[in-house]
C-alpha positions in Angstrom: 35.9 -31.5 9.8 38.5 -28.1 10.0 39.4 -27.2 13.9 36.6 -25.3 15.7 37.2 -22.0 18.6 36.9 -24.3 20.9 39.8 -27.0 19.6 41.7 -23.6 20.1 40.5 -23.0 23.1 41.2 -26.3 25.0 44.9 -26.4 22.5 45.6 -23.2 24.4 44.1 -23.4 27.6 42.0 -20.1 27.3 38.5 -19.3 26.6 36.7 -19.5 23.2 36.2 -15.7 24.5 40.0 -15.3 24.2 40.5 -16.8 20.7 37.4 -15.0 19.9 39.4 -11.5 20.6 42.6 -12.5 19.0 40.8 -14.2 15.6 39.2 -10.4 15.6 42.2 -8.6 16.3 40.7 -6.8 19.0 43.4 -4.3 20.4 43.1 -5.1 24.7 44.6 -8.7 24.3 48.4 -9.0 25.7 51.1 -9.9 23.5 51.9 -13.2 25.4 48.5 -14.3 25.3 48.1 -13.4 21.9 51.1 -15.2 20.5 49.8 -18.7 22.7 46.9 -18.6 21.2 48.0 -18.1 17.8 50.6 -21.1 18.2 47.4 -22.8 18.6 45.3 -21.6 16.0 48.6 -22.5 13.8 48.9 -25.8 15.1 45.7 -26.9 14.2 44.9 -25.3 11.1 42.1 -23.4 11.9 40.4 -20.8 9.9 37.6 -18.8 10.9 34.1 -19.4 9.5 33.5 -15.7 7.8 29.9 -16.4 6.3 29.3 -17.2 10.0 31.3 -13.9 11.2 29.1 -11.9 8.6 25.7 -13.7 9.5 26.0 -12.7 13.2 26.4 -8.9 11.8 23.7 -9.3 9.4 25.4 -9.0 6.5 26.3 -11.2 3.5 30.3 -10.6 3.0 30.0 -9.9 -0.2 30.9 -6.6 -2.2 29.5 -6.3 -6.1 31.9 -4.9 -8.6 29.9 -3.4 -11.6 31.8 -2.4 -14.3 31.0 -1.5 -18.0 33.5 -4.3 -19.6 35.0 -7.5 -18.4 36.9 -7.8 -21.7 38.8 -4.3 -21.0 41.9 -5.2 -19.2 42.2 -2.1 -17.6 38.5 -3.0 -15.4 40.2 -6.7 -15.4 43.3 -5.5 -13.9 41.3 -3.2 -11.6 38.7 -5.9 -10.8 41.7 -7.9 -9.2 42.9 -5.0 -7.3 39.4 -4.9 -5.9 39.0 -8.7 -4.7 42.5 -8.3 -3.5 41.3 -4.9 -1.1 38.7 -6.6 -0.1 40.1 -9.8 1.0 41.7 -7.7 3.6 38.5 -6.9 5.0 37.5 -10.5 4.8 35.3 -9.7 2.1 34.1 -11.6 -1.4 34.1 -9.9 -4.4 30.8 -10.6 -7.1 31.8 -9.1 -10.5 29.2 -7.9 -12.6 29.0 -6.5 -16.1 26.6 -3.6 -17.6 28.0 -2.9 -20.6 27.9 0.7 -20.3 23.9 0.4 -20.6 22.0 3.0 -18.6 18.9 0.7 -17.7 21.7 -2.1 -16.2 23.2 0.9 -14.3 20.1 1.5 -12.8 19.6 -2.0 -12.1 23.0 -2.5 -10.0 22.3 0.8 -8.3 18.1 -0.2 -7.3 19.2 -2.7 -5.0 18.2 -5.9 -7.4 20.8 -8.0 -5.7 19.9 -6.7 -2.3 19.5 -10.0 -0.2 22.8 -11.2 -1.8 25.3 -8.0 -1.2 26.1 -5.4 1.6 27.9 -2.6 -0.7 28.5 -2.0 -4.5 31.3 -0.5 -6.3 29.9 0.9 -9.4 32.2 2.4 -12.6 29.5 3.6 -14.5 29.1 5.1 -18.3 25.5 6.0 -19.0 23.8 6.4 -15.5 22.6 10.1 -14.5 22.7 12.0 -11.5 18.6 11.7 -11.6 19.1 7.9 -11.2 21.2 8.5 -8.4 18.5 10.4 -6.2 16.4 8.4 -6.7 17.9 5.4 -5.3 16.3 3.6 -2.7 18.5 0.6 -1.5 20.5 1.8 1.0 23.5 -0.2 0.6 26.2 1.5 0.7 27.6 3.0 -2.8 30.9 4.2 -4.2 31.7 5.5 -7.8 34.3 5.3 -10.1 35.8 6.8 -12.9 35.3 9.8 -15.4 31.8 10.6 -14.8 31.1 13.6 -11.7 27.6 13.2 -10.1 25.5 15.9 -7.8 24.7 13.1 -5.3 25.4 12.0 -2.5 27.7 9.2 -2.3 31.5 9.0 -2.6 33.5 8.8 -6.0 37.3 7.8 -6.6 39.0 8.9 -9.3 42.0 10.3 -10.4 42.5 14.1 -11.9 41.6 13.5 -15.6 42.1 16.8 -16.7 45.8 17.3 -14.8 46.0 13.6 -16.3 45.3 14.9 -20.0 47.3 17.7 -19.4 50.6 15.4 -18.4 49.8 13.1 -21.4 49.9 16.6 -23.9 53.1 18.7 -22.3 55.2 15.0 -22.5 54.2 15.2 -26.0 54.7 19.6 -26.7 57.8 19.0 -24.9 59.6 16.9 -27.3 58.7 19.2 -30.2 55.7 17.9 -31.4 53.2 20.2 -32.5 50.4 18.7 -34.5 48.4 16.7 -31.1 45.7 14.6 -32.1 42.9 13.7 -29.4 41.3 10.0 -29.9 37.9 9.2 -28.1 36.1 12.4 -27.9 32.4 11.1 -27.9 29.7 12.6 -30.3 26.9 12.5 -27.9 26.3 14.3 -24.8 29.5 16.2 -22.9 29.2 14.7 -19.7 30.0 11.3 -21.4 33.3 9.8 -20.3 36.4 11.6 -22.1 35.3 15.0 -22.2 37.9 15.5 -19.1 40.6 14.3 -21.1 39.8 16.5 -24.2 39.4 19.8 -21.9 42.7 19.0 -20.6 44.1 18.4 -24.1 42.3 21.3 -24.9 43.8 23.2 -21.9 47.3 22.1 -22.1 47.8 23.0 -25.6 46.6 26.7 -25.2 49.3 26.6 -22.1 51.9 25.5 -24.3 51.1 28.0 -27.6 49.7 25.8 -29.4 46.2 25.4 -31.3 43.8 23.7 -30.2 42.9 22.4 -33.9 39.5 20.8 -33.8 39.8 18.9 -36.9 42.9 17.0 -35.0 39.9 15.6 -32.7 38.3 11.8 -34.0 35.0 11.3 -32.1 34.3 7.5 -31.8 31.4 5.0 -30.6 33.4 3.2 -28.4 37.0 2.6 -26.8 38.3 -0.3 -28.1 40.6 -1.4 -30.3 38.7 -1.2 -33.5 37.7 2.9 -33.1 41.1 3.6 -32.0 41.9 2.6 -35.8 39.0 3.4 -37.7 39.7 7.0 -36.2 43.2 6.8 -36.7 42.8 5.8 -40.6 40.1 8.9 -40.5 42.1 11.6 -39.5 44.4 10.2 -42.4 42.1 9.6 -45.1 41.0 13.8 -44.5 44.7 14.7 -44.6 44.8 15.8 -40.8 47.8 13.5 -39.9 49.4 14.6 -36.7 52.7 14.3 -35.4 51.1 12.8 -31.8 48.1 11.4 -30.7 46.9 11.2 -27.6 44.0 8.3 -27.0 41.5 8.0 -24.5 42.6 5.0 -23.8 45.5 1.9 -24.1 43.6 -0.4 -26.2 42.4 2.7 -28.6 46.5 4.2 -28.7 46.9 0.3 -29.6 44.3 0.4 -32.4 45.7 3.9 -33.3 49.3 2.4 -33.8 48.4 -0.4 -35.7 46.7 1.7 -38.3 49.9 3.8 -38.7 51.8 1.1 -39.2 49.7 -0.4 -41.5 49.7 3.2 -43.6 53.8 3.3 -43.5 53.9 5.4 -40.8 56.7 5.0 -38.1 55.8 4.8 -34.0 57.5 7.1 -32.6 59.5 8.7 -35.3 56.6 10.0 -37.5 53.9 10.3 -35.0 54.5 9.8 -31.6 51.5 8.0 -29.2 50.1 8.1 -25.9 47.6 6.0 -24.3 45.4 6.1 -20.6 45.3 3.1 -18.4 49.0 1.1 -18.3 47.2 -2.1 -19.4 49.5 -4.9 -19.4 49.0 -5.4 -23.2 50.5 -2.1 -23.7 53.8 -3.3 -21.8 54.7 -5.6 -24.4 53.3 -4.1 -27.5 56.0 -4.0 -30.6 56.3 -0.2 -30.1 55.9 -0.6 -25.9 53.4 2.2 -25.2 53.5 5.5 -23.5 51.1 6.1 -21.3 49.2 7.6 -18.1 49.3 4.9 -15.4 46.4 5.9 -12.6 47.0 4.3 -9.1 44.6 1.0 -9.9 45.7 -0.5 -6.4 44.8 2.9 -4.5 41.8 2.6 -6.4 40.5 -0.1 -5.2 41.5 -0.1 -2.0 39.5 3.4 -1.3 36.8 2.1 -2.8 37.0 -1.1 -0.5 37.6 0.7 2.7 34.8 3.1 1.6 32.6 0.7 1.2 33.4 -1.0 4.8 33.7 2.6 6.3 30.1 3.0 5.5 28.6 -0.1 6.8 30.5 -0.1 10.2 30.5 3.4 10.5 28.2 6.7 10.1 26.6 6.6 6.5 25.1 10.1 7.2 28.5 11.6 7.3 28.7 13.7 4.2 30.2 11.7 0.7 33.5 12.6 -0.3 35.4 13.3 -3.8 38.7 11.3 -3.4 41.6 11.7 -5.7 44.2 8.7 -6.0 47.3 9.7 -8.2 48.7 8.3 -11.3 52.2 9.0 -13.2 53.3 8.8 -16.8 55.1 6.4 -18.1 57.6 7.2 -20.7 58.5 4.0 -22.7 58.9 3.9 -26.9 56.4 5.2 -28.6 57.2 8.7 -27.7 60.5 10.4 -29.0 61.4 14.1 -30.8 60.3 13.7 -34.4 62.8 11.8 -36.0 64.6 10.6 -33.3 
C-alpha cells in the first residue's frame, strides 16, 4: 500500500494540512517548509490520490476528446498533445471517434457521457450551429478546427484563410503559375475546406493570377485515396498544374503518388503543398511541403479552456482564439525545373 498524507505528515513533522497545501501548490507556504516537506513526499514515494482529489470537487478528472478520425495522424498527433495538456492539470484524457457523422456529433455534444466526464473537446465536421443551441449538458465545451459556429462556446483554431494564403504565395513566388486546389467539398460551403479555397482563391487574385476553377478537384473525403483519384482527374481532363495545394498532408501524399505514377516529377514538374506537418509527410520520398499549425498550442488552449471553465466563470462570454502555424519549406516545392 503507496505512502498516505499522513506518512508525510509524521516523515516531516508537519500537519497533513501542510502537505495538503504543498501537494496543491497553494502559493502562502514558505519555501523552507515547502522544500521539508517535499524531501518527504520524495522519500517515501508518494503520489497523490487524483480520483480522490476530483471526487471531493465533484468532478470525474476526465476530459473527452471527440474527433472525426483516429486513423488521421494529424488528430493522432494532436490527440497526444491533448493528453499531454491535460496531464498538467492532472487530468485524463477519453478519446472518442465520430467519424465526421452529424448524429454522433450531436451525441458527444448532448451530454451522453455525462456521469463519466467534466468537459469535452470537440473537432467536429458535420455538426450545425442549431445543434449547438440546443445543447443542454452543461459541461463545459470547446471547438476545434475549420468549422465557425454562432454559439456560445469557445473555438481554437488557426487562420485558415492567411494559412491558404501562405501555402499559395510560397508556391506564386517560385514561378509557378498554374495552382491547383485539392479537397474543395461538393456539398454545402460551410463544410471544412472552404477556408482554404477562399484563401487560395484570395491569394492568387493578390498575386495576378487566375483563379481557374477547373484547377479545383472536389472530393468525398481527405484521405489518401481522393487526394489521387483527384490528382489523376485533373489529369485525365488535361488541367495539369504546375502546383497543387491539398487540403491536407495525407491528400498532397495521395496527390504525389499519382504524379509519380503518371511520370510526372515532385517538385520539378509540379510542385506540392500539403496542411497539417503529419509525421508521415517528414519522411515521404519527396519530404513534403507543408503548413504546420501550432498542434501543442492547440491543445493546450483547449485544455486550459476547458479547466478555465469549470473552476472559473462559465457565464463569461466565449472566445475565438487563434494559435499560429508556419510553413515549412522542405522538397517538394522548387522553381519549375529546378
Amino acid at each position: 500500500m503507496g505512502a498516505s498524507l499522513k506518512d508525510v505528515a509524521q516523515l516531516a513533522g508537519v500537519s497533513v494540512k501542510t502537505v495538503s497545501n504543498v501537494v496543491n501548490n497553494y502559493p502562502h507556504v514558505t519555501p523552507g517548509m515547502r522544500e521539508r516537506v517535499q524531501r518527504a513526499i520524495d522519500e517515501l514515494g508518494y503520489r497523490p490520490n487524483l480520483t480522490a482529489r476530483h471526487l471531493r470537487k465533484g468532478r470525474t478528472g476526465i476530459i473527452a476528446l471527440a474527433v472525426p478520425e483516429l486513423g488521421n495522424p494529424y488528430f493522432a498527433e494532436l490527440a497526444g498533445a491533448v493528453i499531454d495538456a491535460a496531464a498538467r492539470h492532472d487530468y485524463t484524457v477519453l478519446l472518442d471517434h465520430t467519424a465526421g457523422q452529424r448524429e454522433r456529433e450531436v451525441l458527444v455534444t448532448q451530454g451522453f457521457r455525462a456521469h463519466v466526464i467534466d468537459g469535452l473537446i470537440l473537432s467536429p465536421i458535420e455538426l450545425e450551429t442549431s445543434d449547438l443551441l440546443g445543447r443542454r449538458d452543461d459541461a463545459p465545451l470547446v471547438l476545434l478546427g475549420e468549422r465557425e459556429y454562432e454559439a456560445p462556446y469557445d473555438q481554437i483554431a488557426i487562420d485558415n484563410v492567411a494559412a491558404a494564403r501562405t501555402a499559395v504565395r510560397h508556391l506564386s513566388g517560385l514561378g509557378r503559375r498554374r495552382i491547383a486546389f485539392i479537397g474543395a467539398r461538393r456539398e454545402m460551403a460551410r463544410r471544412p475546406a472552404h477556408l482554404r479555397l477562399r484563401g487560395w482563391r484570395e491569394e492568387l487574385t493578390a498575386a495576378g493570377l487566375p483563379c481557374d476553377e477547373s484547377l479545383v478537384a472536389a472530393t468525398d473525403g481527405y484521405g489518401r485515396w481522393d487526394g489521387a483519384a483527384a490528382m489523376n482527374a485533373l489529369l485525365d481532363r488535361g488541367e495539369r498544374p504546375d502546383a497543387v495545394f491539398a487540403y491536407n498532408d495525407l491528400m498532397a501524399l495521395g496527390a504525389m503518388r499519382a504524379l509519380v505514377e503518371r511520370g510526372v516529377r515532385v517538385p520539378q514538374d509540379v510542385s506540392v503543398v500539403g496542411f497539417d506537418d503529419v509525421e508521415e509527410g517528414r519522411f515521404s520520398t519527396v519530404a513534403l511541403t507543408t503548413v504546420a499549425p501550432d498542434k501543442q498550442a492547440i491543445a493546450r488552449l483547449a485544455v486550459e479552456r476547458v479547466v478555465a471553465r469549470l473552476t472559473g466563470d462559465r457565464q463569461v462570454e466565449a472566445e475565438r482564439i487563434q494559435p499560429g502555424y508556419t510553413l515549412v519549406a522542405r522538397e517538394s516545392t522548387a522553381a519549375p525545373g529546378a
